[in-house]
C-alpha positions as CSV (number, residue, x, y, z in Angstrom):
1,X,91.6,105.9,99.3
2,X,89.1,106.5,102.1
3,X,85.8,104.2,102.3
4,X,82.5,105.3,103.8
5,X,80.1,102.6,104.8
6,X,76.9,103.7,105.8
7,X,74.5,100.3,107.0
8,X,71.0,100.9,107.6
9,X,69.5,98.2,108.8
10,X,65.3,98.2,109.1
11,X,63.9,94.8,110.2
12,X,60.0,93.9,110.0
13,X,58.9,97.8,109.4
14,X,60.7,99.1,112.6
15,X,62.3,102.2,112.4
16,X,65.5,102.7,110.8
17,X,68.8,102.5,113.0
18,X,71.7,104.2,110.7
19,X,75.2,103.4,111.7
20,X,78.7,104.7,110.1
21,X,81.8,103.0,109.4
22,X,84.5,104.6,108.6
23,X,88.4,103.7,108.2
24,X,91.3,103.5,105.5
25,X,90.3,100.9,103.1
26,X,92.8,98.5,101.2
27,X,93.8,99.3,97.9
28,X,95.0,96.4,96.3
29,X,96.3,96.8,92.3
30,X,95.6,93.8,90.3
31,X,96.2,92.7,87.0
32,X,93.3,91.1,84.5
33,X,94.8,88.0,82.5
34,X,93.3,86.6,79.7
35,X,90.8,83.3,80.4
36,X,90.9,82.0,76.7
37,X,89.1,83.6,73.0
38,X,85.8,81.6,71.8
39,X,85.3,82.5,68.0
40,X,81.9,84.0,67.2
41,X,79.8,84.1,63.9
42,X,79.0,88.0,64.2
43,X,80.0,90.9,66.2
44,X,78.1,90.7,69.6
45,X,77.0,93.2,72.8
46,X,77.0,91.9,76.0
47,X,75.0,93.5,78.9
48,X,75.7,91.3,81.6
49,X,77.0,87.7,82.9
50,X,77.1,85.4,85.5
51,X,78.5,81.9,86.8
52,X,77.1,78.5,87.6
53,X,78.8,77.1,90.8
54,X,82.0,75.1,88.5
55,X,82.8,78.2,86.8
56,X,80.8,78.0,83.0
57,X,79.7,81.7,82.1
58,X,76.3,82.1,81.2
59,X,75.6,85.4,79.0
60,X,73.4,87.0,76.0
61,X,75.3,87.3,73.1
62,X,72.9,90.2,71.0
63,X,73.4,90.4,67.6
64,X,74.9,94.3,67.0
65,X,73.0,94.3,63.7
66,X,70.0,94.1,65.7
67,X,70.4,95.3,69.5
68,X,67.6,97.1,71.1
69,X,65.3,96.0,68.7
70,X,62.1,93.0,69.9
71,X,64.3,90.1,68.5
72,X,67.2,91.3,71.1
73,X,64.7,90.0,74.1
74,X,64.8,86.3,72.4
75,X,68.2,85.9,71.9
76,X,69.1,82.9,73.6
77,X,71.1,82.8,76.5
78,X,74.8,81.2,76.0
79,X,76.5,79.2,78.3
80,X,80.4,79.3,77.6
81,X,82.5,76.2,79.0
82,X,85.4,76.8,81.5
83,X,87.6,75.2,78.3
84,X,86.2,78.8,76.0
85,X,83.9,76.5,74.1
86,X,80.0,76.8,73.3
87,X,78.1,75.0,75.6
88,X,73.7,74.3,76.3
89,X,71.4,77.4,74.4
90,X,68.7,78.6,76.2
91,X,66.1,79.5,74.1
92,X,62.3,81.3,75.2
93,X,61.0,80.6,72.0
94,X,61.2,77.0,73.0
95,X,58.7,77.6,76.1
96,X,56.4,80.4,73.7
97,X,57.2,80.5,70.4
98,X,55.2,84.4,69.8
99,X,56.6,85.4,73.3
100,X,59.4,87.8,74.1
101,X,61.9,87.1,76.9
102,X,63.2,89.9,79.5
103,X,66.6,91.1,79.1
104,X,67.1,89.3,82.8
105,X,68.0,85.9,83.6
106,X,69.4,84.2,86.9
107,X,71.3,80.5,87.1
108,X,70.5,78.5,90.1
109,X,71.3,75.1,91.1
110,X,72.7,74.4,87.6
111,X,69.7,75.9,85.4
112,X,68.9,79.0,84.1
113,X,65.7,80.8,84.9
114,X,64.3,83.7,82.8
115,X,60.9,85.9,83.0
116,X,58.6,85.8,79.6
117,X,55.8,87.7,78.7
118,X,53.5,90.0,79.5
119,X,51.1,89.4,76.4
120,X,49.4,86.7,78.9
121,X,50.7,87.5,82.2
122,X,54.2,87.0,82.8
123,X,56.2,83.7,83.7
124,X,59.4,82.6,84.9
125,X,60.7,79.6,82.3
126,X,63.3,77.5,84.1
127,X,65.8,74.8,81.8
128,X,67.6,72.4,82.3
129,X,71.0,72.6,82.1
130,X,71.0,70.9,78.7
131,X,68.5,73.7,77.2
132,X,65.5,71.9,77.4
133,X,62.1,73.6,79.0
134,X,62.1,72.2,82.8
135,X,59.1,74.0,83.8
136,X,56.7,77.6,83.3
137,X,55.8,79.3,86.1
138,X,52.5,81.9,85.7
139,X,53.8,84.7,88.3
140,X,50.6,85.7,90.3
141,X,50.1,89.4,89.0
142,X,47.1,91.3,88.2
143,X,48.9,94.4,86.5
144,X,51.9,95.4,84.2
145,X,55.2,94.8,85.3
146,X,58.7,95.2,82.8
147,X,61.1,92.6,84.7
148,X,64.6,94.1,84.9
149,X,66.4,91.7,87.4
150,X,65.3,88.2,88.3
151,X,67.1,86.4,91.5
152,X,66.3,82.8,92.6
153,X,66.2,82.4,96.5
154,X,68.6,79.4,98.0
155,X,64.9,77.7,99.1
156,X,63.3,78.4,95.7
157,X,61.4,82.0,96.0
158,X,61.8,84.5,93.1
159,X,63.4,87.8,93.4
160,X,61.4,89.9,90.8
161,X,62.7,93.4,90.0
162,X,61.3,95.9,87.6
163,X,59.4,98.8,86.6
164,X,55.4,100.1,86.6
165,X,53.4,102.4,86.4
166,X,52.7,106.0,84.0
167,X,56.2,106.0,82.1
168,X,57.4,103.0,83.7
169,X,58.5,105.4,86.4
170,X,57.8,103.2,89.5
171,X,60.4,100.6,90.6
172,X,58.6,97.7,91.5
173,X,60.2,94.5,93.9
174,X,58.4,91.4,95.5
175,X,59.2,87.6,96.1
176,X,57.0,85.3,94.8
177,X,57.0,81.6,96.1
178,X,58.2,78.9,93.6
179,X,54.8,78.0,92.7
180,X,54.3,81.8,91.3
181,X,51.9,82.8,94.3
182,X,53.0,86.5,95.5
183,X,54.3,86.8,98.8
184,X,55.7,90.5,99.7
185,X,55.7,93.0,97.5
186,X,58.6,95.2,99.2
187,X,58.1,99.1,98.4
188,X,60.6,101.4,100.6
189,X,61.3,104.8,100.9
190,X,64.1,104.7,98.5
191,X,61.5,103.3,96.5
192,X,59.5,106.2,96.6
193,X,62.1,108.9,96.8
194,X,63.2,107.4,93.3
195,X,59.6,107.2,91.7
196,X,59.5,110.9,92.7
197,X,62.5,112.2,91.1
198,X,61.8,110.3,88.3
199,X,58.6,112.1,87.5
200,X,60.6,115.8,87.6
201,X,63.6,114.3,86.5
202,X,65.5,115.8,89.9
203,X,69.0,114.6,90.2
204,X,69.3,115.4,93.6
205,X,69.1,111.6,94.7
206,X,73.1,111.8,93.2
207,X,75.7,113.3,96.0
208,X,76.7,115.8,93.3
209,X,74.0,116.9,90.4
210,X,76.4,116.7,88.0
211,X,77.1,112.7,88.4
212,X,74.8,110.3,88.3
213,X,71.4,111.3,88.6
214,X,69.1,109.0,89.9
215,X,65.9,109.3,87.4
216,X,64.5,111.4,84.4
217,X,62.5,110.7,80.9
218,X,61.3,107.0,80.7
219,X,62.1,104.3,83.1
220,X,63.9,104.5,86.1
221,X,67.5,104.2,86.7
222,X,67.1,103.2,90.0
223,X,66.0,99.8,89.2
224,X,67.3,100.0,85.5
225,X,71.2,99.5,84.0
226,X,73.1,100.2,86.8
227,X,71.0,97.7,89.0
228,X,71.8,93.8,89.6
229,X,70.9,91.4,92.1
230,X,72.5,88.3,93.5
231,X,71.8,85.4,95.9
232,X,73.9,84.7,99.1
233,X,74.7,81.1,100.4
234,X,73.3,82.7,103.9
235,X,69.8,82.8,102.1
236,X,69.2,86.4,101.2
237,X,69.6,88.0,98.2
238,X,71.1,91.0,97.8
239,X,69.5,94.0,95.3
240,X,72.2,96.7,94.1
241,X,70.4,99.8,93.2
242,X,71.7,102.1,90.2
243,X,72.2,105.3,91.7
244,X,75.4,107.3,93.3
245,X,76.3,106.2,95.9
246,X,75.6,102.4,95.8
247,X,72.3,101.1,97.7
248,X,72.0,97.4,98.4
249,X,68.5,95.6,100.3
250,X,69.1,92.9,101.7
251,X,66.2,90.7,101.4
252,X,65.2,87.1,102.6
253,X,63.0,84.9,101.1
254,X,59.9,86.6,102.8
255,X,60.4,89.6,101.2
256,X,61.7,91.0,104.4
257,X,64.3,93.9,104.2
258,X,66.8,93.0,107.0
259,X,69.1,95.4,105.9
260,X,70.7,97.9,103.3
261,X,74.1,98.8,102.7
262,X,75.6,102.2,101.4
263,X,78.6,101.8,99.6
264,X,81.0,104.5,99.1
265,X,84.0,104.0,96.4
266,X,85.5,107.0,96.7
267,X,84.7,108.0,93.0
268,X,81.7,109.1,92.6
269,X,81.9,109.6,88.5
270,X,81.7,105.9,88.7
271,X,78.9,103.4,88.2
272,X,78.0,100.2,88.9
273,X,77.5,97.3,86.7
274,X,77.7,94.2,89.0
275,X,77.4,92.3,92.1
276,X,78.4,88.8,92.8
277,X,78.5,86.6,95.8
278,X,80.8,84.4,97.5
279,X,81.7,82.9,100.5
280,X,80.3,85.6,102.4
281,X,81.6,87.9,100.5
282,X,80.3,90.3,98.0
283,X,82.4,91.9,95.0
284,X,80.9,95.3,93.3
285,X,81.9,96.0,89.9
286,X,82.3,99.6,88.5
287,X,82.7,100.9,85.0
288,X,86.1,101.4,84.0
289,X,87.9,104.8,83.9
290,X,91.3,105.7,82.2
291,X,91.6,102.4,81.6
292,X,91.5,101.1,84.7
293,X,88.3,99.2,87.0
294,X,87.1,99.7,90.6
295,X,86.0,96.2,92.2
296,X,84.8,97.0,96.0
297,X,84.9,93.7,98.3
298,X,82.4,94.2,101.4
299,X,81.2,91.5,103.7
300,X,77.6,91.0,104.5
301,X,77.1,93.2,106.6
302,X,78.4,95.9,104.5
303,X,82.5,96.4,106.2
304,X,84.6,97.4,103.5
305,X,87.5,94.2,103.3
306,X,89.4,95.9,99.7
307,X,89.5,98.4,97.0
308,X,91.1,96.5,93.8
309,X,91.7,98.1,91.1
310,X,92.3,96.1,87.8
311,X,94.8,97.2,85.1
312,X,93.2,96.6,81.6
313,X,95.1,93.9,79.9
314,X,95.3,93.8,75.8
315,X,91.9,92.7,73.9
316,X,89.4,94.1,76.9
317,X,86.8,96.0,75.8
318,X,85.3,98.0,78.9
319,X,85.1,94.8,80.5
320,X,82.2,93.9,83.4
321,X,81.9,91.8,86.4
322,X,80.8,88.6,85.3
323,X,81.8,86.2,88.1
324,X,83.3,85.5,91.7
325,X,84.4,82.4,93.2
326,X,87.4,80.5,93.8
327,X,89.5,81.3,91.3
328,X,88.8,85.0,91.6
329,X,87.1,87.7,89.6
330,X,86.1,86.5,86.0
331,X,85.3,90.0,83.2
332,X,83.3,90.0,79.9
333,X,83.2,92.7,77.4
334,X,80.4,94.8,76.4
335,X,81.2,94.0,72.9
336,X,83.4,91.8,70.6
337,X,83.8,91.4,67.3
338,X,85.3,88.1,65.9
339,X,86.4,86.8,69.2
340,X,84.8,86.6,72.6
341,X,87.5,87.5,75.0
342,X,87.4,86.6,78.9
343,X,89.7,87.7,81.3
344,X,90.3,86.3,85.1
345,X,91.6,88.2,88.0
346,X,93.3,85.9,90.5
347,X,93.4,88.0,94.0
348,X,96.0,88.1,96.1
């Protein structure tokens, strides 16, 4: 497999310098294990997962009687125990009982942070790591934003990624200072590009029209499923954009862009899901095809390191990203029925 890494790197508004890497990357074949099986109540979908810093997976188990509906945006968020057992439940109506909650939500420093509203304004509810309410923060805008993606700087800023405007057509990013007070609101030509095709529904944004177009209908895909976020020990955090091929800003706390990465897989049917990361490294997850998945390791800078590609074990179900750290890569399922199933994938 062949890997194209196109940085483009734009510091402080000056103009865009566009460099090419280009080389034979590692393609490393790996095999997912199973992690352990916590029993559930009721079959469950999962959208998305993350770690805290010793390993417990945080996720939303939704109820598949009910997902999609209102009640699926105050479902609690689960933390599950590196033993497979239920741990602290964190619970918006405990900050505003009438509220809804975002489908985002972002653990930092051992508690869980996740964006409420908009009947009010919208706020950013941080717990403890027992559950309880720690603190409400009013986030300081005037007009209508849905939060997709919330990130917590290393220093204490808030990544806020969403949509706005007619149709909910206009991504919309800015970093807000721990005390809600907006700082940057960070609106690129990407940006644009992607509000435009979204209003005629042009898939040109994708490298081929028939995979993966960037926009159409409601909402935009650029900021929507296929996005994620994550924040680096170095002090950035890093925004993966949902369109084909890849497109990560690199943003500091701000709200400067000091950089974005185009990633190249090789595949271009596939689609993100995830990004996560650690010790200077960052893993991309991709959906899984023929019953295999594609996760891309890139440094910072965005230098392919390896392809791996991980061999679905018995009892996955389309498993996703969920974690990276010591111990390797850690997958959830987008559903389960009786059991919640976890794999790990220890690299090589």
């Amino acid at each position: 497999m062949r890997t194209q890494v196109i940085l483009l790197a734009a510091v402080l508004g000056v103009a865009a310098t566009l460099c090419a890497q280009q080389g034979a990357t590692p393609v490393v074949s790996v095999k997912a294990t199973s992690k352990g099986e916590m029993p559930l109540s009721h079959p469950v979908w999962i959208d998305g997962a993350m770690c805290d810093d010793v390993s417990n997976v945080y996720t939303r188990l939704l109820d598949k009687a009910t997902a999609g509906g209102p009640e699926s945006l105050r479902a609690p968020i689960q933390e599950i125990t590196t033993e497979m057992m239920p741990g602290a439940s964190f619970k918006i109506a405990d900050a505003f009982p009438d509220w809804s909650g975002a489908r985002t939500f972002f653990v930092h420093d051992g508690r869980v942070y996740v964006p409420a509203g908009p009947r009010h304004g919208l706020y950013v509810v941080e717990f403890a790591s027992d559950g309880s309410v720690k603190a409400q923060t009013k986030l300081g805008l005037d007009f209508f934003v849905k939060p997709l993606h919330l990130a917590v700087f290393k220093s204490g800023e808030y990544l806020l990624v969403g949509e706005t405007g007619r149709d909910l057509r206009t991504p919309f990013t800015a970093v807000f200072a721990a005390d809600g007070r907006l700082l940057r609101k960070i609106y690129e030509p990407e940006d644009e590009e992607a509000r435009q095709q979204a209003e005629t529904g042009d898939p040109k944004y994708a490298p081929d029209p028939k995979y993966a177009p960037c926009c159409g209908g409601w909402d935009n895909e650029f900021v929507l499923d296929r996005a994620d976020v994550t924040a680096g020990s170095d002090g950035n955090v890093y925004l993966l954009h949902g369109i084909s091929p890849p497109l990560i800003y690199v943003i500091s706390p701000a709200g400067d862009v000091v950089r974005k990465l185009r990633i190249y897989s090789g595949h271009a049917e596939l689609r993100t899901n995830s990004i996560k990361f650690y010790a200077g490294r960052l893993a991309i997850g991709f959906d899984w095809s023929d019953d295999q998945s594609l996760i891309k390791l890139i440094d910072v800078k965005g230098s392919s390191i390896a392809d791996y590609e991980v061999k679905e074990s018995a009892g996955d179900s389309d498993p996703i990203l969920a974690c990276y750290g010591p111990e390797g890569f850690t997958l959830i399922p987008r559903g389960a029925e009786t059991k919640l199933h976890l794999v790990k994938v220890k690299l090589p």
